[in-house]
N, C-alpha and C positions, 0 to 999 in steps of 0.2 A: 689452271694454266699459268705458268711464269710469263711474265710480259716482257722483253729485253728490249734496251731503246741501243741502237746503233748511231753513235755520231760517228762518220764516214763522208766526206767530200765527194767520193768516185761513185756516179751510178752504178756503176758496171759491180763495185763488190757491193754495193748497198743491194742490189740485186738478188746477188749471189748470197750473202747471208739472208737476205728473206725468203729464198729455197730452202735452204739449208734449215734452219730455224723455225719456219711452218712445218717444214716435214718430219720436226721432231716434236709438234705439239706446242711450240712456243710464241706467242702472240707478240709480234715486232712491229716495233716503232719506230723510226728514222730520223735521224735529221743531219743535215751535211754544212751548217756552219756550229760556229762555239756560241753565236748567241740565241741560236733555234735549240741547241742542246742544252741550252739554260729553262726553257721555256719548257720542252719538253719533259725534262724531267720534273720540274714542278708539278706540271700538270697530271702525268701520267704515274708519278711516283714508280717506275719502276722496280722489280725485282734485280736487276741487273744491270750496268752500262758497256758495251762495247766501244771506246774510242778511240779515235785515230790521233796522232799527236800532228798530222800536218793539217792544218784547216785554214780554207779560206783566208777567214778576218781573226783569227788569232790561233795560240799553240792548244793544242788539247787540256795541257797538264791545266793551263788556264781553267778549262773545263771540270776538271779532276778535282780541283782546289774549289771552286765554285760548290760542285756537289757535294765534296767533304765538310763544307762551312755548315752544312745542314742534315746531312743523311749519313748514315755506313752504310750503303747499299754496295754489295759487292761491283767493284771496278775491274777489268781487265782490258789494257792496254792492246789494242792490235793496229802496228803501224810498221812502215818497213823501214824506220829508224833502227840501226841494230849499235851504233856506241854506245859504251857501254858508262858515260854519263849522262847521254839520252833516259834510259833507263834506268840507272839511281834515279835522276830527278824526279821521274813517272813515278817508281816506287815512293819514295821520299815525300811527294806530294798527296800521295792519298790511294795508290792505285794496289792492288791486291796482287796483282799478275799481271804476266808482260809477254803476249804471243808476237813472233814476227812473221811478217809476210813476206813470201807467200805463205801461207798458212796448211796448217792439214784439217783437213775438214775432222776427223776422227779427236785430233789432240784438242783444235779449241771446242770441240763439244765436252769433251771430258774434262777440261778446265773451267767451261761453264759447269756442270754438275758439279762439280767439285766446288767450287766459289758458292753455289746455291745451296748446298748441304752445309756448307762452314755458315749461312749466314742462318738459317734455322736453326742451327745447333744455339745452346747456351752460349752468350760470350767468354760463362766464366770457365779457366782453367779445368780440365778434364784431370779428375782425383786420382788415376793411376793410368801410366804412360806404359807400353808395351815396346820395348828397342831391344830388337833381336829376343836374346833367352833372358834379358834382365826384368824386372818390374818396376818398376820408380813409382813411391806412394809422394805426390809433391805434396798433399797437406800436411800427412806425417812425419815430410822428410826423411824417409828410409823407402832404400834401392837393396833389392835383393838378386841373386845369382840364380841359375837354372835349379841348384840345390838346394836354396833358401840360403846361400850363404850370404851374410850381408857384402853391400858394396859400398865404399865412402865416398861420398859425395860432398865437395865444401858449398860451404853455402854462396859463392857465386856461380858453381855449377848448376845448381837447385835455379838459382835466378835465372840461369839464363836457359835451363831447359822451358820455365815456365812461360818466359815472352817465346821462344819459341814454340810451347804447345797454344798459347791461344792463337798463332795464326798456323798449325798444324798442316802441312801440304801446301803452303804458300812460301814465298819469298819474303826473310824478315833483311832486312839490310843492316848495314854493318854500324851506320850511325845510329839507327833505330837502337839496336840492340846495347851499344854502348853509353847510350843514352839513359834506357831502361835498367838497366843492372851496375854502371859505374857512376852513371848521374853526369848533368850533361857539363860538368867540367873536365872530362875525359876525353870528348871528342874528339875522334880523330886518333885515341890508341886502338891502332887497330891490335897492335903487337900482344897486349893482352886477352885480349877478345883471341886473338887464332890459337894460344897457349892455349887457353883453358877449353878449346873444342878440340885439340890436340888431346887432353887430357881425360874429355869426356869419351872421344872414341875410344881412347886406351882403355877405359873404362866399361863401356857399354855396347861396342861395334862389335859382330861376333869377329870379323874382321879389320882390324883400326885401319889397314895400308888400302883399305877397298870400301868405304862406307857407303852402310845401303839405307842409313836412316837418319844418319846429320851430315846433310849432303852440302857441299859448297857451289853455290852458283857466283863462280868469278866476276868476280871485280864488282860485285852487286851484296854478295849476305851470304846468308844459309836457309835452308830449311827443313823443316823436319818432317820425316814419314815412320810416321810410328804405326807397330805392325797393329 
């Protein structure tokens, strides 16, 4: 059984996720300030943390940053903050995903599975990437077509497909990402970063004007769902 520790202020949804979360088999833990969710995750080492960015005696992200200074335990954000530097920062600080409230009870179950699958898996980089009919061998560096025709890839394409496959069905943000592939005295062009995803759809979307696998979540990053 996965353990999830919920930091949440409001009885009422602390509640409502420990129905929710018993009834799928999941052993929950609670705590509703940022320094009971310091304590508790120590202790409890969780598989997962659900927090709330409004709390009590401080911000969640506080929270977020605390656990990052020690664990990757998958994080996801659920709070009814929805600006959208609310959420870089969340991201930014350590957080894997970002649900808002109100919530669906169906989506944040599937984005907890999906965060608990990404953290069992290998950290390292998955050896061939599936988008649409193409294949990308990232160790080999060679991308191939539905036909085996090859497809050229430059090698900041290759880099940036890879920070996007290690966090694969999550949100990579845009400073992350320009950070890891242009090094972080680039900060801040984004302008190159949306080119060369421009370029990758042309490339590898079976549709570039409709992408269904290097998806852009505004004003936050992108992410990838490779088939």
């Amino acid at each position: 059984m996965h353990q999830i520790l919920a930091v949440e202020d409001d009885p009422v949804i602390r509640s409502v996720l420990r129905a929710l979360l018993e009834s799928e088999q999941f052993r929950f833990v609670e705590a509703a300030t940022a320094e009971r969710a310091d304590i508790e995750a120590r202790a409890h080492k969780p598989d997962l943390l659900l927090v709330d960015l409004g709390l009590p005696d401080g911000d969640g992200i506080s929270v977020i940053r605390k656990v990052r200074s020690w664990s990757p335990v998958p994080i996801i954000v659920l709070s009814a903050r929805t600006q959208e530097e609310q959420k870089i920062a969340a991201l930014d600080a350590g957080a894997d995903d970002y649900v808002a409230k109100p919530f669906s009870a169906p989506e944040l179950l599937a984005r907890i599975r999906a965060a608990l699958r990404r953290n069992i898996r290998s950290a390292e980089v998955p050896q061939v990437l599936a988008i649409g009919r193409a294949r990308i061998d990232l160790s080999r560096r060679e991308a191939h077509g539905p036909a085996g025709e090859a497809i050229h890839l430059t090698p900041l394409e290759y880099r940036v497909l890879e920070c996007l496959a290690r966090h694969a069905g999550f949100i990579v943000t845009q400073d992350q990402l320009v950070r890891e592939v242009w090094g972080p005295g680039r900060l801040g062009d984004t302008r190159s970063l949306r080119v060369c995803m421009m370029n990758l759809r042309a490339k590898l979307e079976p549709d570039p004007h409709h992408p269904a696998h290097l998806i852009t979540e505004p004003g936050l990053g992108y992410r990838l769902r490779p088939d």
